[in-house]
Structure formats: C-alpha cells, structure tokens
DRENLOZA-17508 format. One record per atom (N, C-alpha, C): residue in one letter; x, y, z. Coordinates in steps of 0.1 Angstrom, whole numbers, padded with zeros to 4 digits, always signed. Example, Ala and Ser with C-alpha at 12.3 -4.5 7.8 and 13.67 -1.06 7.14 Angstrom:
A+0132-0057+0078/A+0123-0045+0078/A+0132-0033+0078/S+0128-0022+0071/S+0137-0011+0071/S+0129+0000+0079/
***
This chain:
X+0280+0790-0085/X+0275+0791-0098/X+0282+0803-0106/X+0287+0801-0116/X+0292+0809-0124/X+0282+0815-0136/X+0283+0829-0136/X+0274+0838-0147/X+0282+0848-0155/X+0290+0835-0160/X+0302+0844-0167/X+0305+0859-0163/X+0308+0858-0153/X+0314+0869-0147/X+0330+0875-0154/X+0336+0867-0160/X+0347+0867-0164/X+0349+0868-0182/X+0360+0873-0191/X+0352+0872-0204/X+0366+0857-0206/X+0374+0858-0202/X+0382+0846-0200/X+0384+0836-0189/X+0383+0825-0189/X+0387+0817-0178/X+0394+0802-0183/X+0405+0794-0169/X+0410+0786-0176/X+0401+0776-0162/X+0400+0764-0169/X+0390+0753-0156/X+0407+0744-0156/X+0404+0745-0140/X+0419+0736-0140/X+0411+0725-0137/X+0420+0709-0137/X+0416+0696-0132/X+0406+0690-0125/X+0412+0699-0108/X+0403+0700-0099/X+0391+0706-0103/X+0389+0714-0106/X+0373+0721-0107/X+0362+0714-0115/X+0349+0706-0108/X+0343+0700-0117/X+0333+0707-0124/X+0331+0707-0140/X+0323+0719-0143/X+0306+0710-0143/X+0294+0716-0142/X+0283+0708-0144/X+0273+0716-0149/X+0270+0715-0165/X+0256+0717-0172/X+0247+0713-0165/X+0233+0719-0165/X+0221+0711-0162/X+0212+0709-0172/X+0202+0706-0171/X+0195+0704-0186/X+0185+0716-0181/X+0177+0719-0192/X+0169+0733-0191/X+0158+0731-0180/X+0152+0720-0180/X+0143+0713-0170/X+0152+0721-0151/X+0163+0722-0150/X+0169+0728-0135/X+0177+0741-0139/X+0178+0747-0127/X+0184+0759-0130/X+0195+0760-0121/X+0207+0765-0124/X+0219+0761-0119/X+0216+0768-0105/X+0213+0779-0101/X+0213+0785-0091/X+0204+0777-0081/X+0187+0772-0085/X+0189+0763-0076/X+0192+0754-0069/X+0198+0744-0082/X+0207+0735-0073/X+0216+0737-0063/X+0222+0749-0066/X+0232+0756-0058/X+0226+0757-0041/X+0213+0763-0049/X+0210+0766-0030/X+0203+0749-0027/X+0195+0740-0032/X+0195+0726-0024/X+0207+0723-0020/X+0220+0726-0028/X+0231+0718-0024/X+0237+0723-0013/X+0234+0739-0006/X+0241+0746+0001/X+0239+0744+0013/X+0225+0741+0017/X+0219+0738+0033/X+0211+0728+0030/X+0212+0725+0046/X+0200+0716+0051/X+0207+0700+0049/X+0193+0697+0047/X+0200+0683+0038/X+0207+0676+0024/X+0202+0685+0018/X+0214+0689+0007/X+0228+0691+0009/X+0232+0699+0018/X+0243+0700+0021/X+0252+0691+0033/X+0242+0683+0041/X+0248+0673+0048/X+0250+0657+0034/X+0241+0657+0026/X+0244+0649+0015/X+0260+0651+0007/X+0264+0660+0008/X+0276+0665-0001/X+0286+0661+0006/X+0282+0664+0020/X+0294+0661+0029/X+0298+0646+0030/X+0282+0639+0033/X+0288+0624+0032/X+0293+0624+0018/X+0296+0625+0007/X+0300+0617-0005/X+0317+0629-0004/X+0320+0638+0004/X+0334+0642+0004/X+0343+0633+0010/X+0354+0631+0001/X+0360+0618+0002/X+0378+0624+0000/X+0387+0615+0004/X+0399+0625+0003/X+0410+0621+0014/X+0424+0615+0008/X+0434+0614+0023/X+0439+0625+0028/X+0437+0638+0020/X+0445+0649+0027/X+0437+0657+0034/X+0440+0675+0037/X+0432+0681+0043/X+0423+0687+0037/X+0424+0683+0023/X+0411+0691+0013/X+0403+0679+0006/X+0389+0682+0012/X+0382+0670+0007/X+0376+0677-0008/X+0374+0664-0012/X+0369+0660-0030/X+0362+0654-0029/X+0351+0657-0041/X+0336+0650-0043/X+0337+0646-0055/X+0338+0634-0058/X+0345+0627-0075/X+0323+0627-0081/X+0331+0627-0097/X+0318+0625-0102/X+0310+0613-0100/X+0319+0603-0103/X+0312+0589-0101/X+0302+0588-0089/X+0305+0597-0077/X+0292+0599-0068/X+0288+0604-0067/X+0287+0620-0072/X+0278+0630-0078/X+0268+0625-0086/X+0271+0618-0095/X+0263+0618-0108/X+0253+0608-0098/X+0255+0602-0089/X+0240+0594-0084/X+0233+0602-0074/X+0236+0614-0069/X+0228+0620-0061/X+0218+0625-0073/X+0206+0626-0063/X+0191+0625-0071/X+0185+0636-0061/X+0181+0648-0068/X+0177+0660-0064/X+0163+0665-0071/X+0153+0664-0063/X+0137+0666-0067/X+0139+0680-0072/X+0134+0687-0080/X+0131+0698-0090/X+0118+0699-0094/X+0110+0709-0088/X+0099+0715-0091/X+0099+0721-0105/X+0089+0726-0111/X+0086+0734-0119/X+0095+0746-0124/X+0098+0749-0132/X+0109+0763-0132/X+0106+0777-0129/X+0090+0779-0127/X+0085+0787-0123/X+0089+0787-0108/X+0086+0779-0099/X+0089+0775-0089/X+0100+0781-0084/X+0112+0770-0093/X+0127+0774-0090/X+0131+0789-0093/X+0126+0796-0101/X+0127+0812-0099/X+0121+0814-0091/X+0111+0815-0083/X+0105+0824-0068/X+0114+0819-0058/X+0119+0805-0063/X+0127+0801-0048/X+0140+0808-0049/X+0147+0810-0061/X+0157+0817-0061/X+0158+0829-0061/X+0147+0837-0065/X+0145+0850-0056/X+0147+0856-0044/X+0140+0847-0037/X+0137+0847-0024/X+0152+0845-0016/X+0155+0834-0019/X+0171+0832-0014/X+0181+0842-0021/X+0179+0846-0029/X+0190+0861-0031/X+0182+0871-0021/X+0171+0874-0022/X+0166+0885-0011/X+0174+0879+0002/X+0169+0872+0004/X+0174+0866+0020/X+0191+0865+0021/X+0201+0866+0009/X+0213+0866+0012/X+0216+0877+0012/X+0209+0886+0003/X+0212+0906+0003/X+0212+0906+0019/X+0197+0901+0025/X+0197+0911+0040/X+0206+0908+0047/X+0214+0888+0047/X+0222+0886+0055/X+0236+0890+0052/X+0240+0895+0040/X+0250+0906+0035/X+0252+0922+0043/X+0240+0927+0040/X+0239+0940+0047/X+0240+0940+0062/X+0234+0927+0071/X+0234+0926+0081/X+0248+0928+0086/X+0255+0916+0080/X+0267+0914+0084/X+0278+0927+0088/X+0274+0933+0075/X+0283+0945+0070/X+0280+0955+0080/X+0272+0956+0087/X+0263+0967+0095/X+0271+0963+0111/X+0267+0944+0111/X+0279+0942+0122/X+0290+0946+0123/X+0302+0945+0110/X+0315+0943+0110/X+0317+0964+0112/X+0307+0971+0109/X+0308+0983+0109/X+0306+0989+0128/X+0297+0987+0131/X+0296+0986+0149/X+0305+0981+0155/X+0309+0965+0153/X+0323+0959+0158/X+0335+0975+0158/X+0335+0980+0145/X+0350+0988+0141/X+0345+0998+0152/X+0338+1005+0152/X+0327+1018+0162/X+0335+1013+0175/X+0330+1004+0179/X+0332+0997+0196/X+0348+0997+0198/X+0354+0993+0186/X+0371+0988+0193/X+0376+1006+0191/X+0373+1011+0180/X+0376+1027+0180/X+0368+1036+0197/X+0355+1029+0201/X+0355+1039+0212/X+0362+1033+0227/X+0366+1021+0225/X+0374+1015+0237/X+0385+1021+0234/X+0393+1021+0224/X+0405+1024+0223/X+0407+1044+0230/X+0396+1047+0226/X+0394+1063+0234/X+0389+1065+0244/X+0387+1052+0256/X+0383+1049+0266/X+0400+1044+0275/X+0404+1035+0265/X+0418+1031+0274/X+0429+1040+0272/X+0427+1045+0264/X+0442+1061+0262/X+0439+1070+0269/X+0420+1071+0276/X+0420+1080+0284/X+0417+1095+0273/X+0415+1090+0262/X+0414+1109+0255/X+0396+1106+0256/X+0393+1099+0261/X+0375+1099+0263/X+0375+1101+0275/X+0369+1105+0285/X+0363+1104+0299/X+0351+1100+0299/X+0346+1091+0311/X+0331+1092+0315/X+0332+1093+0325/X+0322+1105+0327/X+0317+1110+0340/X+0313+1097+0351/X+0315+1098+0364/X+0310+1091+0375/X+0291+1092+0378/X+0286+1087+0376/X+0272+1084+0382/X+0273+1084+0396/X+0264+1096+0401/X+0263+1101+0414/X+0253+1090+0419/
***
C-alpha cells in the first residue's frame, strides 16, 4: 500500500495501481490479501511463462473479498500494525544476537577468549 511516501513517482506498465471505494480501506485489503487464505487466493490466479509471476486484472477484478464495517477495518488494522511492529523488533533483536554469537565464536576460535575447564 502506498501513503504517498514519495512527492514524485512514475507507475511503470507492470505495476497495477488499485483505488478502493470509501466503503474498504486500502490497508486492509492489503492484509486479507497477505495471509491465510487470501493469500493462497492470489497465488492461484498468478499466472506467467517466466520466473516472475503476474496477476492480470481480468482476474483480479473477480476476486470477491468480504469487508466489514470501517470501524472494524481500523481496529483490524491496528492490531496488524501492532503485531508487525513486535515482529519487526523481534526480528531486529534476532539479527542483533546472531551478530553477538558469530563475534563471540570468532573470539573463541582465534583463541583471544579462553574458557576455563569445569573441574
């Protein structure tokens, strides 16, 4: 989903752009379409002889996606931004421990670490 992050942009060919009507909010759709069965839906309609598959509109435009209330769809999109922050921070926390561990092996196999013998 784009939130004009940009103050110029050019949409090339490939990129299909999609309005919603006020009734959906772009970001939910984003997240039905991202998991679950939403997202096994997208995959059946990717279509394509090369190694990069394409999803044409002609079968887009017939996928049919239930939409609650817009009240709704803000708490749900809340929630899923909370829930992507923590798997964000998570991650980041991994990739920081990973760096820790290869930096204390590396001072374990040069030998400028010692560990004492357990009597």
């Amino acid at each position: 989903v784009w939130h004009r992050q940009l103050n110029q942009v050019i949409f090339d060919n490939n990129i299909l752009r999609i309005r919603f009507a006020d009734e959906a909010l772009a970001d939910f759709i984003c997240y039905q379409l991202a998991f679950g069965k939403g997202k096994r839906r997208l995959h059946a309609l990717a279509a394509g002889s090369t190694s990069v598959a394409a999803i044409y509109w002609k079968d887009l435009e017939k996928l049919r996606i239930a939409v609650p209330p817009i009240e709704e769809q803000i708490k749900i999109c809340q929630v899923m931004r909370q829930n992507d922050t923590s798997i964000t921070n998570l991650q980041d926390e991994i990739s920081s421990l990973e760096e820790m561990k290869k930096g204390l092996m590396q001072d374990l196999l040069t030998g400028r670490v010692r560990v004492k013998g357990v009597a």
